[in-house]
N, C-alpha and C positions, 0 to 999 in steps of 0.2 A: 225417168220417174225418180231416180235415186236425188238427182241435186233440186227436184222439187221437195220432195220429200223429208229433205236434211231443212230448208229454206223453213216447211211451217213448222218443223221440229224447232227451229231457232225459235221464230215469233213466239209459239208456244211456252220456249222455257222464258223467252222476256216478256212474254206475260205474264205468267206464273211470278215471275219475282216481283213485277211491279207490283200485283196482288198482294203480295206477302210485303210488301215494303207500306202500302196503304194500311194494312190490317196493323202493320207496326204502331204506324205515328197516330190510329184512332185508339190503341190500346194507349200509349203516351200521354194523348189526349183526355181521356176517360182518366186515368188517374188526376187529372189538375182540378182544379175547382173555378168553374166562372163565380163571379163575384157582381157584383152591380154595387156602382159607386156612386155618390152624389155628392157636386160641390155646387160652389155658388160665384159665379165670374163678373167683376165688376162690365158692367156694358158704356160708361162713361169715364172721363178720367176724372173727374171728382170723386170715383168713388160712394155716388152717392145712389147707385140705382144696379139693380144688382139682377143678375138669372140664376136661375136655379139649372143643372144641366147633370142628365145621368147619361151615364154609360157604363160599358164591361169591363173588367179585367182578366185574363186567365192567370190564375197563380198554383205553384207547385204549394202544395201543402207541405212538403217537407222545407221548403224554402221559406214560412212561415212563419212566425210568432205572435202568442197570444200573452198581452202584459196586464194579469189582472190587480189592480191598483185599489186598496184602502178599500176592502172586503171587509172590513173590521166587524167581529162579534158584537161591539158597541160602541156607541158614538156619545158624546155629551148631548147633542139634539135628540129627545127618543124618537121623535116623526121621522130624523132621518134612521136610525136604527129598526126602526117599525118597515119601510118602506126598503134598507136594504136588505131584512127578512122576505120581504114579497118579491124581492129581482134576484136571491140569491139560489132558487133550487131551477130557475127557470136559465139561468145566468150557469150553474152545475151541468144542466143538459147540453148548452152548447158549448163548454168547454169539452165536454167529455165524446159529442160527437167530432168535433176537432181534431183531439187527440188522437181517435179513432184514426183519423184519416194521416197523422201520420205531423199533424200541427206540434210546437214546441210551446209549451204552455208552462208561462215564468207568474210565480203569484208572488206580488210585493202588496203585501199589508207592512206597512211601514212603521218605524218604531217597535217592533213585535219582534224583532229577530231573536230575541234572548228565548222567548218561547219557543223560536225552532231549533235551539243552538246544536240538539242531539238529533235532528230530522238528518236522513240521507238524501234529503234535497236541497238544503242548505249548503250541506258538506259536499255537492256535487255541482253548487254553482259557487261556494269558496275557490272549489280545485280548476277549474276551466281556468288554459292559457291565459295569460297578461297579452290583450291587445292594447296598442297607445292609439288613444285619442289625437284629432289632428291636433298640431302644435298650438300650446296656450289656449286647448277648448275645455271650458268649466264644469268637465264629464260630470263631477258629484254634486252640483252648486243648481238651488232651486233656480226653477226658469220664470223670472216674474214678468208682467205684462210690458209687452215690449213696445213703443210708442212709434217707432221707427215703422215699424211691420203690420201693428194692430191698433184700428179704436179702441176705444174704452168698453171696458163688460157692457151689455147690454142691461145687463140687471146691479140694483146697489147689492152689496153682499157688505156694506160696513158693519150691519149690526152684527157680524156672527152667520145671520141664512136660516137662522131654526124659524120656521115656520109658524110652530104652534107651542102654547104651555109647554109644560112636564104637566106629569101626572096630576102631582100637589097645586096643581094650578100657578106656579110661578114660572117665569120664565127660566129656563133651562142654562146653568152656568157651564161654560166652557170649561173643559178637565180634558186631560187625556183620562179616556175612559175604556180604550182599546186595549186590548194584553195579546191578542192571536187575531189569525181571519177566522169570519162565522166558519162554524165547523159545517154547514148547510154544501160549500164546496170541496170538493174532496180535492184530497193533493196525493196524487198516483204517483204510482214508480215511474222515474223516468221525468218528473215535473224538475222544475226550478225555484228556490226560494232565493229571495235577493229584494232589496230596497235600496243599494247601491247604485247609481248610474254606471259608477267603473265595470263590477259583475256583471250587471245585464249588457253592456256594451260589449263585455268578453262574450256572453254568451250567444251573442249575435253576431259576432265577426267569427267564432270560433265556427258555426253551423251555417257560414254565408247568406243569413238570412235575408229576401230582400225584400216580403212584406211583413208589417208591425202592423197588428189590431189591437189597439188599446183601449180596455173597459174597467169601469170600475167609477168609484165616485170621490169626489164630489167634480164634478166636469169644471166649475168655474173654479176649482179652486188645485185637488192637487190631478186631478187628470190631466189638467192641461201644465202643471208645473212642477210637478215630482223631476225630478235630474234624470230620469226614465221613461218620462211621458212625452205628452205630445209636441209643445214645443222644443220637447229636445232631441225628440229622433225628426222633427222636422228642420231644425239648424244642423244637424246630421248629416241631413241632406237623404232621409229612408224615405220608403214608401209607408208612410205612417197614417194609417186610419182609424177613425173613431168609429166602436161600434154602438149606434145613436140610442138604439130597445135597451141597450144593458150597462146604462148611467143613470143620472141623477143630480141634481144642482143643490146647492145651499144657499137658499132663496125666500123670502118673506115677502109675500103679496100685501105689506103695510110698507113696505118699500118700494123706491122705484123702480122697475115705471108702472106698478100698482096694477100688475096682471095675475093671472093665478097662477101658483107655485108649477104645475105644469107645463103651461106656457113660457113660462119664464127658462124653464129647461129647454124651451123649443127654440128660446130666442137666444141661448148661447150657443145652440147645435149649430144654431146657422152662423153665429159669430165665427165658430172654429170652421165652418162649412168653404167662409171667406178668406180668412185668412192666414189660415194652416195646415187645414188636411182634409181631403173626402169625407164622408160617413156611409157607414155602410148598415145591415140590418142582419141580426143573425137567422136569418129565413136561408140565407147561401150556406150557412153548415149545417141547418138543424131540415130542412124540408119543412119545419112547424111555421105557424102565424108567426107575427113579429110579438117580442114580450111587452103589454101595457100595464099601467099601475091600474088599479083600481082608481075611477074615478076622473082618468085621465082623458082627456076628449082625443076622438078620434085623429090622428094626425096622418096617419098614411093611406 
C-alpha cells in the first residue's frame, strides 16, 4: 500500500503545481490588453487594389505608449479648434483609462514647451537617459511625404485644410495660435511632456517600450510627420499605431477629391492604414462606443 500511496501523492503534488502554474500565466494574461488591429494589404503588385484585414494583438500595457500630438487649446482654423474641443474630453477618458492600466502617456503639443517650462513632466522627460539613434537617423527632423514608401495624400491639403469661414465670415489666416494643450486633457503625475523626437525616443528605449499609439491631429499633416509620429516610429522600425476615433484631418471638401471633411479623414486613415501602420479604435482601453464627431456618418 505504501509505494501505491507515495505514487498518487506524487501525481497529486504534480498536479497541484501544474494548476498553480495555469492560474500563473491566466493572471499574466489578464494583466495584457488584447487589442484589435486594422490594416490594409495591397492584393496586386500594382498596388492598385487593396484589403482591408483585422486581427489581434496581446500587448503589456506597461510596454506601451501613448503619443498625444497637437492637442492645442487653439488652432488658426476655428472648425478645427471647435472640433478638437468635441475629441478632447472623450480623447481625456481614454488616456486616463490607459494610464490606469499601467500605459506611458507622452503629450507633445508642439511649439508650447516654453508654457511647460516649470511642469515636472517636462522636467521628467528633459532628465531621461540619452539614447542614440541608429547611425545618421534624422531623430528631430520633420518626416515629410515619402515617395519611395507612400502615394500622394488622398486629399489636397494645399490650401491650408480649414474647412469653413471664421466667425467674421472670412476665411481664417494661418497664425500660430496655440500657446499650451487644451486644458480639457489632463497631464498627471507621472505623464511626459516633449515635442522633441530625441526626448520621446529616450523615453521609449529608456521603458523598452514596444507598442506606440499615436493620436492627436492633424493626421494629414503633423500626426503623420512630427519627428515623433508615425512615420517616424515607423522608419524606427516600432510597432506604431494610429488610433483612428481620436484624430482628425485638415481638409476642405472645395478641394480634392470634393468629399465631405469627414470622409476625407476616412480617406487618409486608410492611406496611413497602407502604407505605415495598423489603426486601431479606443473601444480596447475604454470598454465605451468608439468617439464620433457630430455629424460624422457612420463608419464602423
Amino acid at each position: 500500500m505504501k509505494p501505491i500511496f507515495c505514487v498518487l501523492l506524487v501525481i497529486a503534488l504534480i498536479s497541484s503545481c501544474q494548476s498553480g502554474n495555469k492560474e500563473g500565466a491566466a493572471t499574466s494574461e489578464s494583466n495584457g490588453i488584447q487589442v484589435n488591429l486594422r490594416k490594409q494589404v495591397a492584393i496586386n503588385s500594382e498596388n492598385v487594389a487593396w484589403e482591408t484585414r483585422a486581427y489581434q494583438e496581446e500587448w503589456d500595457p506597461t510596454k506601451t505608449a501613448f503619443i498625444v500630438t497637437d492637442m492645442w487649446n487653439e488652432h488658426w482654423c476655428e472648425s478645427a479648434t471647435q472640433r478638437v474641443g468635441e475629441l478632447a474630453p472623450a480623447m481625456n477618458a481614454t488616456i486616463a483609462a490607459a494610464r490606469e492600466r499601467g500605459v506611458t502617456i507622452i503629450h507633445a503639443p508642439s511649439g508650447t514647451m516654453e508654457f511647460y517650462a516649470d511642469a515636472p513632466q517636462r522636467a521628467a522627460a528633459k532628465a531621461v537617459a540619452y539614447h542614440a539613434a541608429p547611425e545618421a537617423f534624422p531623430i528631430n527632423d520633420w518626416c515629410y511625404l515619402d515617395p519611395d514608401t507612400e502615394s500622394p495624400l488622398p486629399i489636397d491639403d494645399s490650401d491650408g485644410g480649414c474647412d469653413k469661414p471664421c466667425s467674421n465670415g472670412e476665411p481664417c489666416e494661418e497664425r500660430t495660435a496655440w500657446t499650451r494643450q487644451t486644458p480639457e486633457i489632463d497631464i498627471a503625475e507621472g505623464d511626459f511632456i516633449s515635442d522633441q523626437g530625441q526626448e520621446i525616443f529616450n523615453i521609449i528605449q529608456s521603458r523598452d517600450i514596444k507598442n506606440i499609439v499615436v493620436m492627436g491631429v492633424h493626421l494629414n499633416m503633423c500626426v503623420l510627420g512630427r519627428p515623433f509620429a508615425i512615420r517616424q516610429m515607423a522608419n524606427l522600425d516600432k510597432n506604431v499605431v494610429l488610433m483612428r476615433d481620436m484624430t482628425d484631418t485638415m481638409y476642405n471638401p472645395e478641394m480634392p477629391p470634393y468629399v465631405g471633411h469627414f470622409e476625407g479623414t476616412e480617406l487618409v486613415v486608410a492611406h496611413v492604414e497602407r502604407y505605415w501602420a495598423p489603426s486601431m479604435l479606443s473601444t480596447d482601453f475604454t470598454g465605451q462606443q468608439a468617439f464620433a464627431f457630430q455629424g460624422a456618418p457612420a463608419t464602423e
